[in-house]
DSSP file (Angstrom, degrees, kcal/mol; ACC not computed):
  #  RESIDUE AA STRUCTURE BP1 BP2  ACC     N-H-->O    O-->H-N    N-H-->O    O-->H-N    TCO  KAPPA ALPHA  PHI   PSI    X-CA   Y-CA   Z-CA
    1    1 A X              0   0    0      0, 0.0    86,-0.0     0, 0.0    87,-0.0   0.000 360.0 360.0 360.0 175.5  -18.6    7.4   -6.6
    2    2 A X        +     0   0    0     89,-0.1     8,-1.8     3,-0.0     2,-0.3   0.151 360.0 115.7-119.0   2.2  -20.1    4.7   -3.9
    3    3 A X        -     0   0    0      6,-0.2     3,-0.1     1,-0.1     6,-0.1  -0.669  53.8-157.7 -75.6 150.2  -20.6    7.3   -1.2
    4    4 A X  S    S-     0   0    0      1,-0.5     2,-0.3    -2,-0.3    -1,-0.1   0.761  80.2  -5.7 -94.8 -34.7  -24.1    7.9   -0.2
    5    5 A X  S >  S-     0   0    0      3,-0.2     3,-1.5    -3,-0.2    -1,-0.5  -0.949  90.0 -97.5-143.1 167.7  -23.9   11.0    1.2
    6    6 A X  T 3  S+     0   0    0     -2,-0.3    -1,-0.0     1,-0.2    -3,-0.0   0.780 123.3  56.3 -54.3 -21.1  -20.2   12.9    1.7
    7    7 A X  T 3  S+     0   0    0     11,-0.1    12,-1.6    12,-0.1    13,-0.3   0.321 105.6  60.1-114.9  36.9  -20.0   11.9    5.3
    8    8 A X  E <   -A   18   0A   0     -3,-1.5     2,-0.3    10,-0.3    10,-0.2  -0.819  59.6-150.9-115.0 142.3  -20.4    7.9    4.5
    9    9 A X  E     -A   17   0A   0      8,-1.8     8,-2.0    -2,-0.2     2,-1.0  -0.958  19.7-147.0-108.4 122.1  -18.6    5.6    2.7
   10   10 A X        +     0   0    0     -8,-1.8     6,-0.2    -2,-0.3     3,-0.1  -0.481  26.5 164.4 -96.6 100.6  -21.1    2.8    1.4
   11   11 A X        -     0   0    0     -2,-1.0     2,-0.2     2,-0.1    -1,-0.2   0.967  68.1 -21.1 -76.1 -39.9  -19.3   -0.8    1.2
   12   12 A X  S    S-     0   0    0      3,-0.7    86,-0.0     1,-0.1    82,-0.0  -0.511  85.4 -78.8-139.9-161.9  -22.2   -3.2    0.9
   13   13 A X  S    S+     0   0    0     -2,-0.2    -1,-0.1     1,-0.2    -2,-0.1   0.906 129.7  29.8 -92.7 -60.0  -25.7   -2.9    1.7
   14   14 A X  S    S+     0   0    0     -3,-0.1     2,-0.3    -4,-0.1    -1,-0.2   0.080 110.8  71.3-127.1  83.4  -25.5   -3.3    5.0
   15   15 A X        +     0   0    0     41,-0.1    -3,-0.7     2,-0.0     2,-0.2  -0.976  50.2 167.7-137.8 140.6  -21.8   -1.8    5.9
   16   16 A X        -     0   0    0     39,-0.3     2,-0.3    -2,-0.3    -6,-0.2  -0.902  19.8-148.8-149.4 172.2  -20.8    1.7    5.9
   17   17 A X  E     -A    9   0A   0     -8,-2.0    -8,-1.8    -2,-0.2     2,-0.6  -0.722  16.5-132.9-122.4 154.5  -17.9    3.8    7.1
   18   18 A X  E >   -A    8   0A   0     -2,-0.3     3,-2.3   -10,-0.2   -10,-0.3  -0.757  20.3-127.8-102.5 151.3  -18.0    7.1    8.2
   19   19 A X  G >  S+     0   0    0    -12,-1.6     3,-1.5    -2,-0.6    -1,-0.2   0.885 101.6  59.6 -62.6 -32.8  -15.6    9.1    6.8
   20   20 A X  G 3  S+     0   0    0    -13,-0.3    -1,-0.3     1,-0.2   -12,-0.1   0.347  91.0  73.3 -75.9  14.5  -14.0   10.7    9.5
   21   21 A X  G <  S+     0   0    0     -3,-2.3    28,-0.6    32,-0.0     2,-0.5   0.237  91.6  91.0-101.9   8.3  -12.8    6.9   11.0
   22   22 A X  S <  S-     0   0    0     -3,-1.5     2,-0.6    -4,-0.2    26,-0.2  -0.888  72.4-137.2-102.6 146.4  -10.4    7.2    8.0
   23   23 A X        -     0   0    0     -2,-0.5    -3,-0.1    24,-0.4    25,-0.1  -0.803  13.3-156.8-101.9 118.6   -7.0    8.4    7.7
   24   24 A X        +     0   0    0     -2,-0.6     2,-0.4    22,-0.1    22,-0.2  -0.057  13.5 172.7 -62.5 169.7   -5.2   10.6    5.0
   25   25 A X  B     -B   45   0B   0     20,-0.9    20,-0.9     2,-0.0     2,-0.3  -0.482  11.9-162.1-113.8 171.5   -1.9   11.2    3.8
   26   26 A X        +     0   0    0     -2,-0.4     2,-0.3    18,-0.2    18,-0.2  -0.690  20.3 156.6 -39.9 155.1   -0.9   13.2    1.0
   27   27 A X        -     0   0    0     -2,-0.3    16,-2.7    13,-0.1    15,-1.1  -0.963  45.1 -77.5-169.2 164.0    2.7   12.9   -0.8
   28   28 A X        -     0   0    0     13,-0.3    13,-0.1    -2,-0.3    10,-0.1  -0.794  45.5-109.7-110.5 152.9    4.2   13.6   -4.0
   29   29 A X        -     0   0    0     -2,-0.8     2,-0.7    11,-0.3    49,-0.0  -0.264  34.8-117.9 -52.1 141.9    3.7   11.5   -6.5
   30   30 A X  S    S+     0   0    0     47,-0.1     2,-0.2     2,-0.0    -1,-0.1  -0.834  72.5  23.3 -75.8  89.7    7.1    9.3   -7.8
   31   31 A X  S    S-     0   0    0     -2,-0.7     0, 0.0     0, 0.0     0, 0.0  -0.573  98.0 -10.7 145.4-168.1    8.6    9.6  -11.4
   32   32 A X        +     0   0    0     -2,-0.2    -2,-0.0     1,-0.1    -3,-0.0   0.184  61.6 112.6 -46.4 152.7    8.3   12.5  -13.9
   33   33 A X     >  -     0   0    0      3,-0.0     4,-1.6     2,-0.0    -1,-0.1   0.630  55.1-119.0 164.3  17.2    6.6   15.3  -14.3
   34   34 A X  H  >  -     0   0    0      2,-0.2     4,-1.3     1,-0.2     0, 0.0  -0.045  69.1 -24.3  79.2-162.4    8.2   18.6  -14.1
   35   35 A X  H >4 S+     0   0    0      2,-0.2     3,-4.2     1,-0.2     4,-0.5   0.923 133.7  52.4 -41.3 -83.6    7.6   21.3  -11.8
   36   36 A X  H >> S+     0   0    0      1,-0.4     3,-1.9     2,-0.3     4,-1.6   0.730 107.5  56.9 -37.2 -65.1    4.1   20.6  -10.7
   37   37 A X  H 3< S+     0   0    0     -4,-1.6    -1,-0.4     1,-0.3    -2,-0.2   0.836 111.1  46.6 -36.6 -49.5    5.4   16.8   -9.8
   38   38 A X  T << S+     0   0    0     -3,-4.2    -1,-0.3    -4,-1.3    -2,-0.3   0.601 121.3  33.9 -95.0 -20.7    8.1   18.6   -7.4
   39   39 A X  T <4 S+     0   0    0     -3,-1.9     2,-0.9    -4,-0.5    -1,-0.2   0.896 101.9  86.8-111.0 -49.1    5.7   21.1   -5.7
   40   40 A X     <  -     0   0    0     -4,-1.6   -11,-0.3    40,-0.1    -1,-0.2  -0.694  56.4-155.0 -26.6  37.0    2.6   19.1   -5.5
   41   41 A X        +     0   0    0     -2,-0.9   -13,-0.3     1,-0.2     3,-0.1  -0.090  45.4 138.7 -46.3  93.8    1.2   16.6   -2.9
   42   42 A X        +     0   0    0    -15,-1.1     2,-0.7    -2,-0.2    37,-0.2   0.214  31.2  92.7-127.5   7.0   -1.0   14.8   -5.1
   43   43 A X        -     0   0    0    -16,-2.7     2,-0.3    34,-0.1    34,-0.2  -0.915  58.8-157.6-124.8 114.0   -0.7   11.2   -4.3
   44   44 A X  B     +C   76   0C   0     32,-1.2    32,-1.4    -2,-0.7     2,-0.3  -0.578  17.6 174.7 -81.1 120.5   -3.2    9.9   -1.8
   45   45 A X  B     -B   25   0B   0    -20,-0.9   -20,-0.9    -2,-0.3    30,-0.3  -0.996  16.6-158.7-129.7 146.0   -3.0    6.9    0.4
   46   46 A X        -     0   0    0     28,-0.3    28,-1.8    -2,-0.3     2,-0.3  -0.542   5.6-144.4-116.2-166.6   -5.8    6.3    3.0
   47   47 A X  E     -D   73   0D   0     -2,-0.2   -24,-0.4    26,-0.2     2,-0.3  -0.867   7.4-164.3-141.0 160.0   -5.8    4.4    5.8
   48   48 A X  E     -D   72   0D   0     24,-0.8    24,-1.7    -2,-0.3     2,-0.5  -0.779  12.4-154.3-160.8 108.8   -8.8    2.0    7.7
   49   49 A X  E     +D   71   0D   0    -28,-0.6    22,-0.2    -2,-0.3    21,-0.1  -0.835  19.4 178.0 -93.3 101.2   -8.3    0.9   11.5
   50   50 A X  S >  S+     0   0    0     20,-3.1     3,-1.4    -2,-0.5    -1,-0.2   0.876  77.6  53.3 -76.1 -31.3  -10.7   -2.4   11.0
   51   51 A X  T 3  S+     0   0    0     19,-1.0    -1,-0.1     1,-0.3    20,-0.1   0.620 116.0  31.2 -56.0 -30.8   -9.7   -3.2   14.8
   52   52 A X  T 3  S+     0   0    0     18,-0.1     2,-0.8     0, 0.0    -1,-0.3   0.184  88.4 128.8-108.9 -10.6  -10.6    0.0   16.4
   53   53 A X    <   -     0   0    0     -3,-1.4     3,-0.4     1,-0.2   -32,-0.0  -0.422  43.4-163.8 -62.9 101.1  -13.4    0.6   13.9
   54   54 A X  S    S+     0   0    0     -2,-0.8     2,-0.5     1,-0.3    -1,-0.2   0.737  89.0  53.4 -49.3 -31.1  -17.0    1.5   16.0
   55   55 A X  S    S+     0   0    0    -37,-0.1   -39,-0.3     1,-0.1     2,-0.3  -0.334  81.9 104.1-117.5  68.4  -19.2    0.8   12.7
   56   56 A X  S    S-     0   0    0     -2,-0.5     5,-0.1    -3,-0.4    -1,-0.1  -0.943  73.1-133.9-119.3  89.3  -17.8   -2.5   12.1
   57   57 A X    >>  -     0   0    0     -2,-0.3     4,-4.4     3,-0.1     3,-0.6  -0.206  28.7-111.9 -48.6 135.5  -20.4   -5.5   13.1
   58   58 A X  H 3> S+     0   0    0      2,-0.3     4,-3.2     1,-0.3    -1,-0.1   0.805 119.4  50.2 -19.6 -53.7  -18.5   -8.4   15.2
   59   59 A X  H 3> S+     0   0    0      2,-0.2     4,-1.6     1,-0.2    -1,-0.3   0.794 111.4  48.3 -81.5 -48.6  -19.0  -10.8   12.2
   60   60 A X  H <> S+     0   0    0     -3,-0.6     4,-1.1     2,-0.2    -2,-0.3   0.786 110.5  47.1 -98.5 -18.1  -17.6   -8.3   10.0
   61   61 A X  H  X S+     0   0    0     -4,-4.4     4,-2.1     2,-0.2    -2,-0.2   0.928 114.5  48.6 -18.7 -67.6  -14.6   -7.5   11.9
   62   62 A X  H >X S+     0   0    0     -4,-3.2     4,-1.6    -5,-0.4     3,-1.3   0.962 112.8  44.1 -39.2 -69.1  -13.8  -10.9   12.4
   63   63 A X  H >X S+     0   0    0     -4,-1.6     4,-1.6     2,-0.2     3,-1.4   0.833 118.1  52.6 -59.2 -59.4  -14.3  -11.8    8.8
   64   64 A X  H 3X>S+     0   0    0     -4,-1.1     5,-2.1     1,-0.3     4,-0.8   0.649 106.5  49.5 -13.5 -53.9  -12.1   -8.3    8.1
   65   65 A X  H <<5S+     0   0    0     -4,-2.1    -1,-0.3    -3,-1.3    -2,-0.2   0.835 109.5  45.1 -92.3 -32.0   -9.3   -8.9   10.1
   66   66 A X  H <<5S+     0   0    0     -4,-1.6    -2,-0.2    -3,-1.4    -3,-0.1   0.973 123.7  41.1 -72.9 -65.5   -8.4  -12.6    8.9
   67   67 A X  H  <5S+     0   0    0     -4,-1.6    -2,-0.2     1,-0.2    -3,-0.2   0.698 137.7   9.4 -38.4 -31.7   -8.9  -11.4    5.1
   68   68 A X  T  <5S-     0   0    0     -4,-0.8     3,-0.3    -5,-0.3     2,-0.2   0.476  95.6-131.4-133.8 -39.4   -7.3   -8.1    5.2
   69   69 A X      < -     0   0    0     -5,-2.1    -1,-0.2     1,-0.2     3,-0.2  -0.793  50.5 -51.2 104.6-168.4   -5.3   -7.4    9.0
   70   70 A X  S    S+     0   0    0      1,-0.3   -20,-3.1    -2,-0.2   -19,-1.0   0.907 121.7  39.5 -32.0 -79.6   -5.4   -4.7   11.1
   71   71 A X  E     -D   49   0D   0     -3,-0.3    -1,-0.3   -22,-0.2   -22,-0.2  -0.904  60.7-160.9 -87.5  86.1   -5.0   -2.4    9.0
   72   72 A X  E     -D   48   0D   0    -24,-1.7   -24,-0.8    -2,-0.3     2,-0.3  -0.273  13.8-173.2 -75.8 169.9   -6.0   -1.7    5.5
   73   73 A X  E     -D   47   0D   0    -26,-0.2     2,-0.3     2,-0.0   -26,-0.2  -0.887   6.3-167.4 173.1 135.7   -4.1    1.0    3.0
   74   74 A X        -     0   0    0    -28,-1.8     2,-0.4    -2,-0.3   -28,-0.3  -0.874   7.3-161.9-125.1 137.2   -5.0    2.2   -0.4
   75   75 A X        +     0   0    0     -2,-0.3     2,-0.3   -30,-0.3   -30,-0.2  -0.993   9.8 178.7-128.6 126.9   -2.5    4.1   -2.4
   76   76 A X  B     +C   44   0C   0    -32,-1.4   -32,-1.2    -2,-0.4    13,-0.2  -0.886  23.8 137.5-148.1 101.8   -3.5    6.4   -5.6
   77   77 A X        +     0   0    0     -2,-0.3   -34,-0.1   -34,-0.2     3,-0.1  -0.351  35.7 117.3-148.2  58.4   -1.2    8.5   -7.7
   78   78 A X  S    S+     0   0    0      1,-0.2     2,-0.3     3,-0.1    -1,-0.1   0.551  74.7  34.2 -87.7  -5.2   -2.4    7.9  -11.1
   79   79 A X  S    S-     0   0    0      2,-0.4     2,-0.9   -37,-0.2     6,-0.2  -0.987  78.4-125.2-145.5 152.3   -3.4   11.2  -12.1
   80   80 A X  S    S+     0   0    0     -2,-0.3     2,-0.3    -3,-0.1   -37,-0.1   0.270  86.2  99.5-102.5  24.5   -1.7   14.5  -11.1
   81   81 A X     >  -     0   0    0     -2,-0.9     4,-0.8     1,-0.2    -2,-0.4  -0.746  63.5-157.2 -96.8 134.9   -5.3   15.9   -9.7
   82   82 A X  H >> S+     0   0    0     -2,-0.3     4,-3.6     2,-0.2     3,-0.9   0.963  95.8  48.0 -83.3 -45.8   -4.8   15.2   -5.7
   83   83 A X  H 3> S+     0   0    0      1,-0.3     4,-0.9     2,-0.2    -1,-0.2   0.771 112.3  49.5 -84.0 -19.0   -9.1   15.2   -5.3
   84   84 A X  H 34 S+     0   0    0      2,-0.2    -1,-0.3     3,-0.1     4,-0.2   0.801 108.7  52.5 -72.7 -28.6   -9.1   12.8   -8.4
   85   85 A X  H XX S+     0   0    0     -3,-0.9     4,-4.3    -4,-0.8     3,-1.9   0.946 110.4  52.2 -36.1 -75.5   -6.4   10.7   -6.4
   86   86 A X  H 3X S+     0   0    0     -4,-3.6     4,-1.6     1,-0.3    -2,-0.2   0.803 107.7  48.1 -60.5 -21.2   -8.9   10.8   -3.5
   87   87 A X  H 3X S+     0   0    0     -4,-0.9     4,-0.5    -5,-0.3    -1,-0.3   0.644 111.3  43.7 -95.4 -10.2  -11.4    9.6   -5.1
   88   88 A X  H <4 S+     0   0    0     -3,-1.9    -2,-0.2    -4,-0.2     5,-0.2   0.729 113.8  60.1 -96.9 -15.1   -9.8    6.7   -6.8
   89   89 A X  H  X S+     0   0    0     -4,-4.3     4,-2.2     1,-0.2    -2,-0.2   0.932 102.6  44.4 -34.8 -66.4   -8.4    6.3   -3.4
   90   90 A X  H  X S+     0   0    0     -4,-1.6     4,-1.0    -5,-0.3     5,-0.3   0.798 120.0  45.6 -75.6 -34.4  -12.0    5.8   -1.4
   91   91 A X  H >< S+     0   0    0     -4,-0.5     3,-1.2     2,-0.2     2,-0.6   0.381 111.6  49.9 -98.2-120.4  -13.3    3.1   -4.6
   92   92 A X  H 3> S+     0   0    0      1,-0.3     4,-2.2    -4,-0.2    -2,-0.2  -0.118 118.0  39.9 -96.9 -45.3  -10.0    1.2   -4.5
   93   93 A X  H 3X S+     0   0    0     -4,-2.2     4,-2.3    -2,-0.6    -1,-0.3   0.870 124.0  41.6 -66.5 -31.7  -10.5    0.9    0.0
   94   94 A X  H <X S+     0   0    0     -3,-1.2     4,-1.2    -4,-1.0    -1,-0.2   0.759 113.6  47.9-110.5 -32.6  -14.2    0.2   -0.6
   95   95 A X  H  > S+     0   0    0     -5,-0.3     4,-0.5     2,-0.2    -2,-0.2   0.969 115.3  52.6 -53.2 -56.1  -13.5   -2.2   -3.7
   96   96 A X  H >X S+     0   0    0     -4,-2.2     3,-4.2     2,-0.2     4,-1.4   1.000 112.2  40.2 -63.2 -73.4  -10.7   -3.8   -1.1
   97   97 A X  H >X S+     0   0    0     -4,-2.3     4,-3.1     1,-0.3     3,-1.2   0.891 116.3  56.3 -73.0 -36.2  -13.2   -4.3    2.0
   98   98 A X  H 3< S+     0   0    0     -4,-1.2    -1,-0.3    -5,-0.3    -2,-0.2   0.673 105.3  43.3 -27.8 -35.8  -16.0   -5.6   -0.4
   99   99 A X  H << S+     0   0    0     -3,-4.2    -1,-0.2    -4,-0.5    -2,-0.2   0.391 116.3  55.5-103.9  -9.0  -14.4   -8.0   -1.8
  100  100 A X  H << S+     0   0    0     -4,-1.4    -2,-0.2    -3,-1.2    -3,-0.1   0.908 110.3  46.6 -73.1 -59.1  -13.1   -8.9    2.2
  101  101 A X  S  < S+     0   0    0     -4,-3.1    -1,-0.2    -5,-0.2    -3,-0.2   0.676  88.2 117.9 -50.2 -21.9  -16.5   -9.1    3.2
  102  102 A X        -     0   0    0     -5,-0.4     2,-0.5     1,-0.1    -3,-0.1  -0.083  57.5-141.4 -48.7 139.3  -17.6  -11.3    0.3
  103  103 A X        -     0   0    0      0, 0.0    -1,-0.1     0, 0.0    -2,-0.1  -0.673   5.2-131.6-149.8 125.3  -18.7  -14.4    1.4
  104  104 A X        -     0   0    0     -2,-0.5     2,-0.2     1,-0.1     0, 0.0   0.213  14.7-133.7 -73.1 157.1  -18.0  -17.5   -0.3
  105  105 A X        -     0   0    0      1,-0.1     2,-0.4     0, 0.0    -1,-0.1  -0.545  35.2-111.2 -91.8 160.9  -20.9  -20.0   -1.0
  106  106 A X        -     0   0    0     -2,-0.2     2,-0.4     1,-0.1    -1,-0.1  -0.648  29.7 -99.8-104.9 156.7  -19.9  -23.6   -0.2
  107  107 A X        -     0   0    0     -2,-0.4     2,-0.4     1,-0.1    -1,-0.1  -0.560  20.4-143.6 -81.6 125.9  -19.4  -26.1   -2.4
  108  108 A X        -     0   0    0     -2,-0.4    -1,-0.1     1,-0.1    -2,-0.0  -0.605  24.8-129.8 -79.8  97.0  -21.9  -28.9   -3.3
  109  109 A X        -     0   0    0     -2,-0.4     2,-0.2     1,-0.0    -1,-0.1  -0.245  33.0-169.6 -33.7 155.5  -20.1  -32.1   -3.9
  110  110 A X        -     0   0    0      3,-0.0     2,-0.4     2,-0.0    -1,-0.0  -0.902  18.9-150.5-134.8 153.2  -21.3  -33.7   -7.4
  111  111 A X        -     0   0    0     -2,-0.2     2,-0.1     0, 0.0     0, 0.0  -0.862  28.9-109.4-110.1 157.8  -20.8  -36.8   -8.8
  112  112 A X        -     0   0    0     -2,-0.4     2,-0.0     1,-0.1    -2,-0.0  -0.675  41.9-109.8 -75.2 166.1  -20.7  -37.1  -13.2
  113  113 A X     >  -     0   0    0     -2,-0.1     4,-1.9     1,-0.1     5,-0.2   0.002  31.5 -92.8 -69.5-176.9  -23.5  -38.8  -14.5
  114  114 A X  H  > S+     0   0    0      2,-0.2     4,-0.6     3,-0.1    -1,-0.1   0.513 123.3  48.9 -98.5  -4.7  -23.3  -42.2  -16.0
  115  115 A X  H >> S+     0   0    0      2,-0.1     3,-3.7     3,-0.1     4,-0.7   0.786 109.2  53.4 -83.1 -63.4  -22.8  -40.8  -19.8
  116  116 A X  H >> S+     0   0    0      1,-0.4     3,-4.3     2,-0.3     4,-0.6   0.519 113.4  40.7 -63.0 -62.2  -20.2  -38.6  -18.7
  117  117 A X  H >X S+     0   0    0     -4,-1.9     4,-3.4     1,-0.4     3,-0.8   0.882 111.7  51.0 -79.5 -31.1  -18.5  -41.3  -17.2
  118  118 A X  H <X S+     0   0    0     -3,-3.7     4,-0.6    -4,-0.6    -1,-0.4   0.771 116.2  52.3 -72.3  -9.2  -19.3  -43.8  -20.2
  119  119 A X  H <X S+     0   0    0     -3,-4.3     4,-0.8    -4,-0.7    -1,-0.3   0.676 106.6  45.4 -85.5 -12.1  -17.6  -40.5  -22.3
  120  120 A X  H <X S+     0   0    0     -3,-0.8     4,-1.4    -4,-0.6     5,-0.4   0.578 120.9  42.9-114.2 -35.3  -14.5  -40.1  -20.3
  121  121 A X  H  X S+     0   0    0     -4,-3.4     4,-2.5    -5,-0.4    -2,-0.2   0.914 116.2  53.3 -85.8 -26.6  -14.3  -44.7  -20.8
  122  122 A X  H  X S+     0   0    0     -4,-0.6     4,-1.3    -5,-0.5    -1,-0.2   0.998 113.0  36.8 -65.7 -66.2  -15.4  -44.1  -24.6
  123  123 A X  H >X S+     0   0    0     -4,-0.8     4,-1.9     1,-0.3     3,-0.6   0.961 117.0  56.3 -77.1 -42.6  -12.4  -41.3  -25.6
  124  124 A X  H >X S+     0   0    0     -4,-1.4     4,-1.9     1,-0.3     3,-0.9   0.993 103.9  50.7 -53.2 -50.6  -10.0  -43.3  -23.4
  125  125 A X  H 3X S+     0   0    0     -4,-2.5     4,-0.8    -5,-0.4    -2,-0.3   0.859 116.4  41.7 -61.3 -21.0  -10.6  -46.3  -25.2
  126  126 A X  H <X S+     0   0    0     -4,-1.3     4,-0.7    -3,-0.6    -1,-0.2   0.425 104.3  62.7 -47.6 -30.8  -10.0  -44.5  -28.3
  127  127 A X  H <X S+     0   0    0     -4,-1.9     4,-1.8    -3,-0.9     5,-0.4   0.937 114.9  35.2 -71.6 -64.9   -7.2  -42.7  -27.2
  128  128 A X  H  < S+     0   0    0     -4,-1.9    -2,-0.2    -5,-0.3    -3,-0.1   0.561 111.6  53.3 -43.6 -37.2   -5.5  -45.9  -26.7
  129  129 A X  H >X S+     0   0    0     -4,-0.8     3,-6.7     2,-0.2     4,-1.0   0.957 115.7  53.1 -83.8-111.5   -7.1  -48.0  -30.0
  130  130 A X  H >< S+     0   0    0     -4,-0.7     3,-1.7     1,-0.3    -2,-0.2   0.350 114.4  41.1  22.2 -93.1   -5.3  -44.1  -31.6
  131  131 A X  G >X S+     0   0    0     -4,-1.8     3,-1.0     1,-0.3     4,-0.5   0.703 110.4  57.0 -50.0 -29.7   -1.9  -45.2  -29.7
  132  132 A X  G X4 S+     0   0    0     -3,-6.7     3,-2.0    -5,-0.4    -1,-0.3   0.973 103.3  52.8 -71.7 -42.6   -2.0  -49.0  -30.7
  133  133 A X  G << S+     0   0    0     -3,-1.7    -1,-0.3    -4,-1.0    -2,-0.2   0.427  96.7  67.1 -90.6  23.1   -2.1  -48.3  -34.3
  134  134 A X  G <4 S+     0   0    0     -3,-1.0    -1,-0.3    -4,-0.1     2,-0.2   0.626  85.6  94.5-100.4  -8.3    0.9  -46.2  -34.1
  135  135 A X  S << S-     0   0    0     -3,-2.0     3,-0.1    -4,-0.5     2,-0.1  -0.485  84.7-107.2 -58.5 132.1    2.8  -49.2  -33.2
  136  136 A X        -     0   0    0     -2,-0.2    -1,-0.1     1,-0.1    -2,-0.1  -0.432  53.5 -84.3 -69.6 140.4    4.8  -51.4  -35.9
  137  137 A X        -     0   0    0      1,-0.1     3,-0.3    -4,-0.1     2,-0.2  -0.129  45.0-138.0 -37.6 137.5    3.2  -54.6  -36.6
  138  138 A X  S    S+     0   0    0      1,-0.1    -1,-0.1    -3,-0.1     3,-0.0  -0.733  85.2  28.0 -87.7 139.7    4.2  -57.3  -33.9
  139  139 A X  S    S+     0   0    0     -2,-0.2     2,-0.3     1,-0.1    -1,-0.1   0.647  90.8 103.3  99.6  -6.7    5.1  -61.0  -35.3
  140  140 A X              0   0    0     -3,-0.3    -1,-0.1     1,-0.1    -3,-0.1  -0.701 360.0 360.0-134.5  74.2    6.2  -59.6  -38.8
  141  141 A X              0   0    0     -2,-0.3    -1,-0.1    -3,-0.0    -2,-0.0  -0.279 360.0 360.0 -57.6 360.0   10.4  -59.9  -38.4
């Protein structure tokens, strides 16, 4: 798991959350499954206040809150273990704010080179020369 110690969660290098700034729920899980489904609170959804969060830099707030909103919420009831739940719970939130936090590189204009361009004038004339001779003779009535 991407925690560093239990009372961290580690997003990036240099972000982490503490755990207690998160909030559970527990529920049961939705479709079949017998008893155990009916009795069971096994499906885990957490919860991540970026707005109110203390260990949330300014810059990564901002960035947080246009990507993601307030509020983030992670939902996990693939397997009918509630602490296997939580735990795909906490990498699916930390997956989420990772991917928030990403920051994209900007893009270099380019030009092509002079073959590429003389390959893009090459296969078009060719394409065309191709098209011409698919035509019925002209003049021959």
């Amino acid at each position: 798991m991407a925690m560093s110690d239990q009372s961290q969660l580690r997003i990036t290098r240099s972000c982490a959350i503490p755990i207690d700034e998160l909030e559970w729920k527990f529920s049961g899980s939705g479709g079949p499954g017998g008893q155990h489904a009916n009795t069971a609170n096994t499906r885990a959804e957490v919860r991540f206040d970026i707005a109110n969060s203390p260990s949330l830099g300014p810059r990564q707030r901002t960035r947080l809150l246009e990507r993601l909103g307030p509020v983030v919420r992670v939902v996990a009831s693939d397997t009918r273990s509630q602490a296997q739940n939580r735990a795909l719970a906490l990498e699916r939130l930390r997956d989420r704010l990772a991917e928030g936090l990403r920051v994209e590189r900007a893009r270099v204009a380019t030009r092509p080179s002079k073959a590429a361009r003389a390959r893009r004038v090459e296969a078009k004339r060719h394409q065309s020369e191709r098209k011409r001779r698919r035509r019925p003779p002209s003049g021959e009535e």
